[in-house]
C-alpha positions as a printed NumPy array, in Angstrom:
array([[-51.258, -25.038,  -1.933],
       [-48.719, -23.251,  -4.192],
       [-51.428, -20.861,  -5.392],
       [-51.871, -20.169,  -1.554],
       [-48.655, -19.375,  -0.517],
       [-47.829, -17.063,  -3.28 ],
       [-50.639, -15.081,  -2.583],
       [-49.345, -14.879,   1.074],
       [-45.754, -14.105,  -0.152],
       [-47.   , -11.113,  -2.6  ],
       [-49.265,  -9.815,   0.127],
       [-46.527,  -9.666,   2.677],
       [-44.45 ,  -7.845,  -0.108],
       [-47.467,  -5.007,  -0.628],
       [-47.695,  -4.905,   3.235],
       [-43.898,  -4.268,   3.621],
       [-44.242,  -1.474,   0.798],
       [-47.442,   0.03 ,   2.789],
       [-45.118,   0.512,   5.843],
       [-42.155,   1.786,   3.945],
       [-44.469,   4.599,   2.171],
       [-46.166,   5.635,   5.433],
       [-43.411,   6.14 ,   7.158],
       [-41.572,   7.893,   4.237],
       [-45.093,  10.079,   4.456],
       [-44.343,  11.137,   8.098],
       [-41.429,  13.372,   6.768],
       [-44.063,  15.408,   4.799],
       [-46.666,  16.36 ,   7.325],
       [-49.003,  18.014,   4.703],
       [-52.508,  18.613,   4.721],
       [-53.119,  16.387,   1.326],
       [-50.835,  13.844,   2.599],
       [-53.267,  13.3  ,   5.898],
       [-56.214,  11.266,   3.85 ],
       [-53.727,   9.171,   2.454],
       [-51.246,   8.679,   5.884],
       [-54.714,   7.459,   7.513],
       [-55.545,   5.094,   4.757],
       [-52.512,   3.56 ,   5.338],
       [-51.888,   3.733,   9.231],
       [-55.398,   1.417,   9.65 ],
       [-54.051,  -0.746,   7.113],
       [-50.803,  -1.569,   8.658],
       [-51.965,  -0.48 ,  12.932],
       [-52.856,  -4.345,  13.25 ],
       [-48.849,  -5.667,  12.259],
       [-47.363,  -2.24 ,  14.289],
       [-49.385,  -1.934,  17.509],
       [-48.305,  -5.28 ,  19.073],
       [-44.572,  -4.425,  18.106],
       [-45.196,  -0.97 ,  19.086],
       [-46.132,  -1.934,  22.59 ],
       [-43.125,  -4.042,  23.356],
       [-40.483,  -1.836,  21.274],
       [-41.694,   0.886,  23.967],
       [-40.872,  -0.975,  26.81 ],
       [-37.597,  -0.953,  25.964],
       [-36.862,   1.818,  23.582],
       [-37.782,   5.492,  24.638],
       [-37.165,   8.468,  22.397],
       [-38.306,  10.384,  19.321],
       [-37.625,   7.567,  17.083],
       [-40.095,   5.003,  16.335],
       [-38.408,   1.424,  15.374],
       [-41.856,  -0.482,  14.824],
       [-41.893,   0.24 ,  10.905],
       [-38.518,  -1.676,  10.657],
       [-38.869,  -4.397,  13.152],
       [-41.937,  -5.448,  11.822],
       [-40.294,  -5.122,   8.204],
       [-37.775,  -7.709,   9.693],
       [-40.355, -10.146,  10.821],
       [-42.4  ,  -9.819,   7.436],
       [-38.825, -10.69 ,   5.67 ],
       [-38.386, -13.445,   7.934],
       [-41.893, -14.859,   7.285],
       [-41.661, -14.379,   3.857],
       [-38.04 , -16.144,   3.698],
       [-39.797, -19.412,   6.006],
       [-42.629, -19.69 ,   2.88 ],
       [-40.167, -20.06 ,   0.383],
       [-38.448, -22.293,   2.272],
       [-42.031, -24.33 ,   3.218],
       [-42.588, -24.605,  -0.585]])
């Protein structure tokens, strides 16, 4: 059971990274940049799109919030497995 949620707690980490670096990749639109921005938008479009469509409900602008509310949530996950252990 340790083992188990580890794993979960390091692969929350990497998915927090993978959100950090893709949006960090939006300030470069570059053509070599565009293989890699994909890569990572399908890896992290199944944590953003349900934030996505409630943030835009309520938020309306140029700025997109999704990347950092669902870097809250993974935080707040992460902190409720340490505390389950």
């Amino acid at each position: 059971m340790y083992t188990i949620v580890i794993a979960l707690y390091n692969l929350l980490d990497l998915i927090s990274w993978i959100i950090v670096i893709k949006s960090f990749l939006t300030w470069f639109p570059n053509e070599t940049t565009e293989k890699i921005y994909n890569v990572l938008s399908i890896l992290t479009e199944p944590i953003e799109a349900p934030i996505r469509s409630i943030t835009y409900k309520y938020m309306t602008g140029p700025v997109d919030f999704t990347p950092m509310v669902a870097i809250i949530l993974i935080m707040i996950v992460k902190n409720l497995l340490i505390r389950f252990l």
